[in-house]
N, C-alpha and C positions, 0 to 999 in steps of 0.2 A: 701653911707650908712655907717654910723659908725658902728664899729668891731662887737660891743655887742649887737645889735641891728641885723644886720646882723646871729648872732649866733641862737640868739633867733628864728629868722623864719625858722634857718633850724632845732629846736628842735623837732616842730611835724613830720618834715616828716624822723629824725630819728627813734621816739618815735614807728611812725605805720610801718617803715621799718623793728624794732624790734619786734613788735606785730606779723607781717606778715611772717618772718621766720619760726618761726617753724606752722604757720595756713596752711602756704603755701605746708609743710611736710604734715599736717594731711589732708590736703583736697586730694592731691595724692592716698590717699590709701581707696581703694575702700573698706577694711573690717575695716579701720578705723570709719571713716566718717558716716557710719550708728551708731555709738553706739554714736557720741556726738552728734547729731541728738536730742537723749535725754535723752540729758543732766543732766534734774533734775529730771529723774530717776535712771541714773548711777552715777552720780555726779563725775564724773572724773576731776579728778587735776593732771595736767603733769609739771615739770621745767625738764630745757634742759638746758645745757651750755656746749655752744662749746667754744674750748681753743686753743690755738693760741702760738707758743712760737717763742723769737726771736733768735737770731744769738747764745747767750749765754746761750740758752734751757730755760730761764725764763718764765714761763706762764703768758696768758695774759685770762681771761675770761665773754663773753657775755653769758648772762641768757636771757632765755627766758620763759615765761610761758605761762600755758592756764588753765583758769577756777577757777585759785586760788581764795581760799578764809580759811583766817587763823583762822574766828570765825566761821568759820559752822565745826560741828563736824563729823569726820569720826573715825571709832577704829582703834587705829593704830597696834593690835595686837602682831605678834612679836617683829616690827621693834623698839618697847623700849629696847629688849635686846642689842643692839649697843651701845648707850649712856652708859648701863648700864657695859659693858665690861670693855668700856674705864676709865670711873669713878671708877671700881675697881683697873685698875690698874693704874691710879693717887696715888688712896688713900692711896695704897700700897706704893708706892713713897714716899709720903711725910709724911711716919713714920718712915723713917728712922733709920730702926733697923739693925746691922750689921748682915749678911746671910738672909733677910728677901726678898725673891722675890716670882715672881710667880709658881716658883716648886716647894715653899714648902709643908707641905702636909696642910690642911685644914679642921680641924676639924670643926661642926657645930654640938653644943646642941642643946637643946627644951629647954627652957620658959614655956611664957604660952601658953595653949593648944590653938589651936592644933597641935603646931608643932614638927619637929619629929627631931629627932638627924643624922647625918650620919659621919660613922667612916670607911670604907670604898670605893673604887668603884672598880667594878672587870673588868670595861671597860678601865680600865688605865694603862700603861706599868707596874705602881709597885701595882696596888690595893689598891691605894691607892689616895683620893680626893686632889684635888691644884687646887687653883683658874687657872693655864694655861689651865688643862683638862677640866674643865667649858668653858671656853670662846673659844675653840676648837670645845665641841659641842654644845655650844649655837652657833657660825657661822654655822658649817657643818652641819647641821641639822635641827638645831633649838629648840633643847631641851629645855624643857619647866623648867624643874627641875635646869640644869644649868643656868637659867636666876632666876631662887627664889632663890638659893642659894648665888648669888653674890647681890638679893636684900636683902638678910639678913647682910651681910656684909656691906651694905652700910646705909641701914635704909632708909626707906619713904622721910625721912626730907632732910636728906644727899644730895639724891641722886636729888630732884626734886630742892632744890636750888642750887648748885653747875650748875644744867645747869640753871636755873637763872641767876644768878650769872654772868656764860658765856656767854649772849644774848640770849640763848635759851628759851626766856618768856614763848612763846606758849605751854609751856609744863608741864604734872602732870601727875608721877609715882607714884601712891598709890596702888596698889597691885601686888600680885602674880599669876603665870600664869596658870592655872589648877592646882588650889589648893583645893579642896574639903574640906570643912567645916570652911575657914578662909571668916569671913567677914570685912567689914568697919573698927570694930573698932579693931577685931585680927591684922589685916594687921599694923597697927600701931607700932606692938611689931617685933620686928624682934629677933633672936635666938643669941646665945653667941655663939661667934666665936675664934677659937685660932690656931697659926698656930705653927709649930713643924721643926724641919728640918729635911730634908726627911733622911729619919736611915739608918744604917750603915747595911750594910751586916750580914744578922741573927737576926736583931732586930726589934721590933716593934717601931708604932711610938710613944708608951705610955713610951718607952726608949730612947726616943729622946730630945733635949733638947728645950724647949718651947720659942717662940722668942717676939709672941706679943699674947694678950688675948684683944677682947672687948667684954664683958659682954653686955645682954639682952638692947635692947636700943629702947623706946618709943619717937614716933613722931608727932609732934601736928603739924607741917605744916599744912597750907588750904590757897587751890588755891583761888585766886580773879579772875581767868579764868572767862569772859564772852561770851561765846560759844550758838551760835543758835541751832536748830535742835538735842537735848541731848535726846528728846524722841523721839523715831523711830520707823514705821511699824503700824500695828494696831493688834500686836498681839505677843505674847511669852511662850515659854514652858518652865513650872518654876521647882523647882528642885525635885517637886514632880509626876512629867510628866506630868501635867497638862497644856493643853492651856488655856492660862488670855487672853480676849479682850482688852486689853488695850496697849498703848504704850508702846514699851520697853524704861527703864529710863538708860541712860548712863554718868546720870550728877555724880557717883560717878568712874566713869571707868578712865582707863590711857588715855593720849592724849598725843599726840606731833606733831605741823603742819607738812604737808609736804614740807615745806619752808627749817624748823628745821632742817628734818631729810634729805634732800639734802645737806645741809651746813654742819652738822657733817659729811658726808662721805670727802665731800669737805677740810675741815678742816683735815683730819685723811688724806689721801692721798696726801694732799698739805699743811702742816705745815707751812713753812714756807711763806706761801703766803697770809694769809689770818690773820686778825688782832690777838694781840697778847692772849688779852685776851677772844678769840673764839677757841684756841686750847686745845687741851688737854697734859698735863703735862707726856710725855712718855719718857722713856728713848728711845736710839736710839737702841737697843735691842729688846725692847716692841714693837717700830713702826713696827720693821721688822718681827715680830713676827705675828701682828695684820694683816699685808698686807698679810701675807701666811693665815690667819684663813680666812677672807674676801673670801677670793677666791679658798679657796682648796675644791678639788670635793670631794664627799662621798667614793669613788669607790679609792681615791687616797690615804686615814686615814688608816692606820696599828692599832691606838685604840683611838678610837674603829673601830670595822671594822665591815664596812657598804656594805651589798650584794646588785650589781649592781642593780638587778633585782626589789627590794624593792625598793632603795635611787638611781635613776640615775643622771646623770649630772642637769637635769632642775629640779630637788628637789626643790630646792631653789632657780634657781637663771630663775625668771618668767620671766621678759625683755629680747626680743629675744628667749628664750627656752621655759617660759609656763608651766613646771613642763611637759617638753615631755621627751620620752625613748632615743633621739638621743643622741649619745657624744658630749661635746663642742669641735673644735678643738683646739690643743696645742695652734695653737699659738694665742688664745684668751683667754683674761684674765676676767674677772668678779668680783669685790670687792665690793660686797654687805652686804645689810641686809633685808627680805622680812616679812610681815605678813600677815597673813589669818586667818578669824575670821568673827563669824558674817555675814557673806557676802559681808565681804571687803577683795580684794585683794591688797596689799600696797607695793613695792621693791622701792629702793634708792640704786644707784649704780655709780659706774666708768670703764667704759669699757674700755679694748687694745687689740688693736690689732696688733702684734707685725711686722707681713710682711708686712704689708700697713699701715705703721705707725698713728694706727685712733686712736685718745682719745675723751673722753667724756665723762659728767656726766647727767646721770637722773634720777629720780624720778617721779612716779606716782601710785596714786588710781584709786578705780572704786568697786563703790557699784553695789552687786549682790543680788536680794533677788524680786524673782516676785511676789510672796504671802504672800511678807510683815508678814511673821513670822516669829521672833526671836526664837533661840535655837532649834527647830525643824531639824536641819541638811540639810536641803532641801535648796541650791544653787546654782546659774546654774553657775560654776565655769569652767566645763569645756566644757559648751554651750558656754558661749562670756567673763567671764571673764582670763582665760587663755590665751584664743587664743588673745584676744584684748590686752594684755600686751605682750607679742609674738611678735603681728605686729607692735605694738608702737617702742618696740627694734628693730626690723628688720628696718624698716622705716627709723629712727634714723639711724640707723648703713648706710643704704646705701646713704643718704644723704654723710656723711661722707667722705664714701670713694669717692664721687664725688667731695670734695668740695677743690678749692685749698689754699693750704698753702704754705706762703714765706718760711717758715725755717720746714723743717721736723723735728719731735721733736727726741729725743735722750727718749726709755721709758724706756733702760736698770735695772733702779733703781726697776724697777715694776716685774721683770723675776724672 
């Protein structure tokens, strides 16, 4: 049999050997297994890549998925502020202003209404706003406020092409996150921003000397996004507490696949491995920066400081934890980003494990909503979706730690 010929016949039974990996994880697990049962009511989408490195710690990585599908539409909630961290501090980068980094301090005007000014934060070592203290507690947390502010600084337009731009098609950033009174066309304008160098002992930052200004900045971007499934439920509580019989409409809401948002973590944690123009423009400062926000627990942030008891370990970080009370232990690592919303649960992540040398990346959703009524509050979150992103991690993880590897990886770089 000639070579290529030969090749091609053992392509299928690659193709279902890859399929079969990770089905073969999900059919193990006895509180899996029931919720993709069904399917097209929880509409779960998982990708998994395991990663494999050789003699000289190079990564080598197989994907796998289940259920994808990058034109049917899920909210991806938080999990925009990730994108949105990184694209700030790109954008900071490539203005190139001498002292201009991410501790400066970060004023943010009002425009047009309805947005608000802030000249302070008292949750921050000096009291003062810097794009770092954002993207601290846009990871740690998930602050909603620190993710509008950094979309103010980047603008609508900015920030949805530039992931464009990067391969990230399946995606659109058009508004802000718990923003009461900004709609469609407010979201457009985003607020004048100006940064200051953080002042000198005894001084304010209005004593400081001023490094970069960008003024009020309107964006006419519009996605070509063709997305199924944009009206959802048969029902919604609109903003005057009223329930509407009708579908909720999400064809004006943010998106980004969960393909997308596995590759940006992918990308952010493994730079150099993944093509050129899919990364993001970090100094080597910022990357090491972003891997410590990724993954630092609530309980471990001096400011703002966050009571165990309120924000514990599984806050955020639902794969394997679930939003439970347990501690993670030390020597596991977690580099994520999660959203909740609607009745969707969403995390993208890269796990380590530092004593039994395990790595890996995944991501997954999973719509929750049994009475199909938007904005009413009502999700069974921590009926089956917590715990089902819990076992999905766990499942994963112990796969893992069975599975053998030629060259144990070196994760040092990750501590």
């Amino acid at each position: 049999m000639k070579p290529l010929l030969f090749l091609l016949c053992l392509l299928p039974m690659f193709v279902s050997a890859q399929k079969n990996t990770l089905s073969k994880i999900l059919d193990r697990s006895a509180t899996i297994a029931p919720v993709l049962r069904e399917q097209e009511k929880y509409r779960v989408q998982i990708v998994y890549t395991q990663i494999d490195r050789d003699a000289a710690n190079r990564p080598a990585f197989s994907t796998y998925t289940y259920g994808m599908a990058a034109d049917r539409y899920f909210y991806p909630a938080s999990t925009v502020k990730m994108p949105a961290a990184l694209l700030a501090l790109e954008k900071m980068n490539k203005v190139q202003v001498l002292g201009l980094d991410r501790n400066c301090v970060m004023i943010s005007g009002a425009g047009t209404p309805p947005q608000t000014p802030v000249t302070q934060d008292e949750t921050s070592a000096t009291g003062l706003p810097s794009m770092a203290h954002y993207i601290r507690k846009l990871f740690i947390v998930s602050d909603n406020d620190a993710f509008n502010r950094l979309y103010e600084y980047l603008g609508q337009e900015y920030l949805t092409r530039r992931l464009w731009e990067k391969g990230y098609t399946d995606a659109r950033i058009l508004h802000r996150l718990s923003a009461p009174g900004f709609d469609a066309e407010t979201n457009r304008y985003t607020n004048p921003v100006s940064f200051y160098e953080p002042p000198k002992s005894g001084q304010s930052w209005e004593q400081s000397k001023l490094l970069f200004h960008q003024g009020e900045v309107y964006s006419r971007v519009k996605s070509t996004l063709k997305l199924r499934d944009e009206q959802q439920g048969k029902g919604y509580i609109n903003s005057a507490g009223e329930q509407v019989n009708e579908p909720f409409d999400f064809s004006g809401r943010n998106y980004i696949s969960l393909r997308h948002l596995h590759d940006i973590v992918q990308a952010v944690m493994f730079p150099e491995d993944v093509a050129a123009e899919r990364r993001f423009r970090l100094s080597a400062d910022d990357q090491k920066f972003v891997w410590k926000c990724m993954s630092e627990l609530p309980r471990e942030s001096d400011y703002p400081k966050y009571p165990e008891k309120d924000y514990p370990d599984g806050y955020v970080k639902f794969l394997m934890f679930g939003n439970s009370k347990e501690r993670i232990p030390d020597h596991i690592r977690i580099f994520n980003k999660v959203g909740n919303a609607y009745g969707y649960l969403t995390d993208a992540a890269y796990f380590v494990d530092f004593n039994n040398g395990v790595e890996f990346l995944l991501a997954a959703t999973i719509h929750i909503n049994e009475n199909q009524i938007f904005n009413d509050g009502v999700y069974e979150y921590d009926q089956i979706g917590y715990p089902f992103l819990a076992n999905l991690g766990r499942a994963i993880y112990e796969h893992e730690l069975k599975r053998k590897k030629k060259h144990a990886p070196d994760l040092t770089i990750y501590r």
